[in-house]
C-alpha beads as a LAMMPS data file, in Angstrom:
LAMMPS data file: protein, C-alpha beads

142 atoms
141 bonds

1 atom types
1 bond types

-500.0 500.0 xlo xhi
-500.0 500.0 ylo yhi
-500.0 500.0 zlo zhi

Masses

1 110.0

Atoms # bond

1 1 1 358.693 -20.856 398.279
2 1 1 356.986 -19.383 395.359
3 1 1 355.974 -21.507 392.751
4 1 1 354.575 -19.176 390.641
5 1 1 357.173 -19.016 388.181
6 1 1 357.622 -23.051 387.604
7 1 1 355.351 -24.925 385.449
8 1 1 353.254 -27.777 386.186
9 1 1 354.794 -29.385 383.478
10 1 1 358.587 -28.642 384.613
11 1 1 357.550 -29.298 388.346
12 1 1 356.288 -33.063 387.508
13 1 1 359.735 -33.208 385.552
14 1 1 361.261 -32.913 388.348
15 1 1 359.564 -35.393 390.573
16 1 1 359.974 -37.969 388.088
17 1 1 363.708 -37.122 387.507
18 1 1 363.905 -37.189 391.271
19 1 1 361.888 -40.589 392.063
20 1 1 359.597 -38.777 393.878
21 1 1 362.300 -38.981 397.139
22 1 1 363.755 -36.205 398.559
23 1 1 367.112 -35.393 397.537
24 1 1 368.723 -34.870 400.998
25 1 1 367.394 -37.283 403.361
26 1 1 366.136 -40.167 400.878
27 1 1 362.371 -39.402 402.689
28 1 1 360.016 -41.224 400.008
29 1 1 356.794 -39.082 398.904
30 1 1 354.345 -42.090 399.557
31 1 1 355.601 -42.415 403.402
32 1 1 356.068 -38.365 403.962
33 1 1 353.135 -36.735 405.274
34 1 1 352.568 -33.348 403.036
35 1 1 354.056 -33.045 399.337
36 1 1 357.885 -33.153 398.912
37 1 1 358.833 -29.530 397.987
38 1 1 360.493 -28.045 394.834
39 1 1 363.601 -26.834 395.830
40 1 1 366.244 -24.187 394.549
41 1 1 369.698 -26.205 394.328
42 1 1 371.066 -22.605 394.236
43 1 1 368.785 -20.926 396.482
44 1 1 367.140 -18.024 394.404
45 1 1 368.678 -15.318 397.626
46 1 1 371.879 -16.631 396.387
47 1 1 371.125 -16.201 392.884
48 1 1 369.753 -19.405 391.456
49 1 1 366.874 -19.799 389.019
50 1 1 364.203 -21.318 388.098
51 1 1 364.801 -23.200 385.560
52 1 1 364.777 -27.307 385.951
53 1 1 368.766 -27.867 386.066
54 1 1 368.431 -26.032 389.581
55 1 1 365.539 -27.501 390.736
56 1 1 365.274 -31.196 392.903
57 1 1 362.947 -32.472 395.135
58 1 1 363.343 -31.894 399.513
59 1 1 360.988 -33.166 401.919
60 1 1 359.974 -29.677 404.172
61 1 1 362.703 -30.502 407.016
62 1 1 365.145 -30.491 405.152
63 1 1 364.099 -27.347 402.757
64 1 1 363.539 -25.519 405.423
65 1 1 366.992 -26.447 407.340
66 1 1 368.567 -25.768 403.967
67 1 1 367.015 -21.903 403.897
68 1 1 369.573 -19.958 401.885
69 1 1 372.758 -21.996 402.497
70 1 1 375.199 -23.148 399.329
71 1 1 377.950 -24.648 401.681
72 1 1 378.488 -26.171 405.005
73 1 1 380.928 -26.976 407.716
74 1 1 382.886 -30.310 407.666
75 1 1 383.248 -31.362 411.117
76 1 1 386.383 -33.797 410.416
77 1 1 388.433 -30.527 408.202
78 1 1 386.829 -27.659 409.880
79 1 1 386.790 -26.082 405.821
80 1 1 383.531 -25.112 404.545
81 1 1 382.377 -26.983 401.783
82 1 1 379.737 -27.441 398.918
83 1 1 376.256 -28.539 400.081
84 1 1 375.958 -32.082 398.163
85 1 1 373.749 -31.398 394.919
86 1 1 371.439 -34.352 394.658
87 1 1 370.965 -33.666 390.851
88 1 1 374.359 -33.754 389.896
89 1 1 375.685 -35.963 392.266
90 1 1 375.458 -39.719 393.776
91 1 1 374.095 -39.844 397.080
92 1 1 375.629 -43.225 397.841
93 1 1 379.035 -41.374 397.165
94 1 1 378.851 -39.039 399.661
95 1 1 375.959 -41.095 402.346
96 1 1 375.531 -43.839 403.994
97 1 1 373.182 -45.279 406.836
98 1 1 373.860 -46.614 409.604
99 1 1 374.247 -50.297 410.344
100 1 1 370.415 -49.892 412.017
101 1 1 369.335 -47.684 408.910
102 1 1 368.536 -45.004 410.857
103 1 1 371.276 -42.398 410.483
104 1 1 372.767 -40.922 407.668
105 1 1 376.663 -40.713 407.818
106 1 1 378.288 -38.458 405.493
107 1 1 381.092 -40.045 403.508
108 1 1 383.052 -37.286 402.133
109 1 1 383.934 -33.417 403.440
110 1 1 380.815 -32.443 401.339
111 1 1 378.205 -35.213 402.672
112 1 1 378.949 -34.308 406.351
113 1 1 379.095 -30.978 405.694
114 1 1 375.593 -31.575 404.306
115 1 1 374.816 -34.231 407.490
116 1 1 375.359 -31.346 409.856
117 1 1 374.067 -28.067 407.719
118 1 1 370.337 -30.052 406.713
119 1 1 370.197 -31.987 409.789
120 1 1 369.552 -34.805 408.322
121 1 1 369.440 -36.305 411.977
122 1 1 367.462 -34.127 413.486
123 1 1 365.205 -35.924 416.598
124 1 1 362.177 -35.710 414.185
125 1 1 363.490 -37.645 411.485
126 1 1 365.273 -40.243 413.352
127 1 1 361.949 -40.617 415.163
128 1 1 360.548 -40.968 412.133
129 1 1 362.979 -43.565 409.859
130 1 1 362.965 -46.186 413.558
131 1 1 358.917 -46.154 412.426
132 1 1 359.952 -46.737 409.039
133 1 1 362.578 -49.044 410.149
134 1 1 360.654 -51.495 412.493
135 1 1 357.654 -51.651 409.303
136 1 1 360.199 -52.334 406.885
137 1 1 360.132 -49.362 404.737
138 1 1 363.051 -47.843 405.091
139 1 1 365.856 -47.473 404.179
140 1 1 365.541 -47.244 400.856
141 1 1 366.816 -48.910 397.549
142 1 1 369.298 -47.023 395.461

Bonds

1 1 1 2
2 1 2 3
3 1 3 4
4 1 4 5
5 1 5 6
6 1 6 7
7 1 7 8
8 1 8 9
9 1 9 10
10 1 10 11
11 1 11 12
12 1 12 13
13 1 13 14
14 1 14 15
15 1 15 16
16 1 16 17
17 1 17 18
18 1 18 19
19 1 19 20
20 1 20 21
21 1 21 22
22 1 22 23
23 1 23 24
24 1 24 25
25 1 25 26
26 1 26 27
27 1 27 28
28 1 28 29
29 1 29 30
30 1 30 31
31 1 31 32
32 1 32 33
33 1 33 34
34 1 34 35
35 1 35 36
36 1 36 37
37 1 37 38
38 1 38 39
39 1 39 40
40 1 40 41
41 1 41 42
42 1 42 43
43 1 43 44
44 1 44 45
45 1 45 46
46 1 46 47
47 1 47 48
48 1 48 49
49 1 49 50
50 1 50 51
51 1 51 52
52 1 52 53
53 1 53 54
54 1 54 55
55 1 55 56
56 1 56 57
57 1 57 58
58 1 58 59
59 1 59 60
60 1 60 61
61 1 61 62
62 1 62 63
63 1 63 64
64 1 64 65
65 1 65 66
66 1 66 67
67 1 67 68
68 1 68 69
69 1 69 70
70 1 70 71
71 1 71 72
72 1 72 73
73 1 73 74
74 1 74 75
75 1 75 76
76 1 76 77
77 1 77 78
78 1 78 79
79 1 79 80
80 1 80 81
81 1 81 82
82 1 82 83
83 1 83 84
84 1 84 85
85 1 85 86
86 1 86 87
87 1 87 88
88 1 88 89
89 1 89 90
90 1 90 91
91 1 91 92
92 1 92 93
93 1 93 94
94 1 94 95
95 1 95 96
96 1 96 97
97 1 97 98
98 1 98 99
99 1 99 100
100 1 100 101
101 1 101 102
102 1 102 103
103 1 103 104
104 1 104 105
105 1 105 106
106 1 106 107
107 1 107 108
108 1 108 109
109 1 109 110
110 1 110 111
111 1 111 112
112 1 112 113
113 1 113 114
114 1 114 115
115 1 115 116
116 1 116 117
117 1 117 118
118 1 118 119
119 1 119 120
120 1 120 121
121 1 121 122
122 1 122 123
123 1 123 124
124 1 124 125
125 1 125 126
126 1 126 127
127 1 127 128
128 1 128 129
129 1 129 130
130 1 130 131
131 1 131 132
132 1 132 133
133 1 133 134
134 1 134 135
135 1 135 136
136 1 136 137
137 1 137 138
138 1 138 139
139 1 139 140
140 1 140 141
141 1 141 142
């Protein structure tokens, strides 16, 4: 994305607002390798701006799984559904990991929806949070 159009200023806003985790898959900026990306809430193809109310923190995977997309599939209903907003919502409402910490069940029609549009258990990641796992990092604190 183009970050020509968000200030410094607004941009470390937002990575204090967002704990410096990304919003999706919880990934924490001091164990990701490459900057968490600004992203668009409302993707700006779908309208959204830039200004901060639309703007979170996403580790690349799941930015770039996101793309474009405002709503996903629930796999229990079958009805699409809002993508969870991680700036306006609780992630612990709609998420949950697994007993081992490893997976990220959604909770609600709108986190599984999310679960299965982002991802979030993509073989990379999971690969990823066992490392994080067996060193004791992960998962992390609310």
């Amino acid at each position: 994305m183009s970050y020509s159009q968000i200030s410094e200023e607004v941009k470390a806003r937002v990575r204090t607002q967002a704990k410096n985790q990304c919003g999706y898959c919880r990934s924490l900026q001091k164990y990701v390798l490459g900057m968490l990306e600004i992203e668009h809430i409302i993707p700006k193809a779908r309208g959204g701006s830039d200004r901060e109310d639309n703007l979170w923190l996403a580790c690349r995977l799941c930015n770039n799984f996101k793309a474009a997309q405002t709503h996903g599939k629930d796999p229990e209903t079958g009805l699409e559904v809002k993508l969870f907003n991680p700036r306006h919502q609780q992630w612990s409402e709609h998420f949950a990991w697994t007993d081992d910490g490893i997976n990220i069940v959604g909770k609600t029609a709108c986190g599984r929806g999310t679960v299965v549009a982002l991802r979030l258990n993509n073989t990379y990641a999971v690969m990823v949070r066992q490392a994080w796992v067996s060193v004791g990092w992960h998962p992390p604190e609310e």
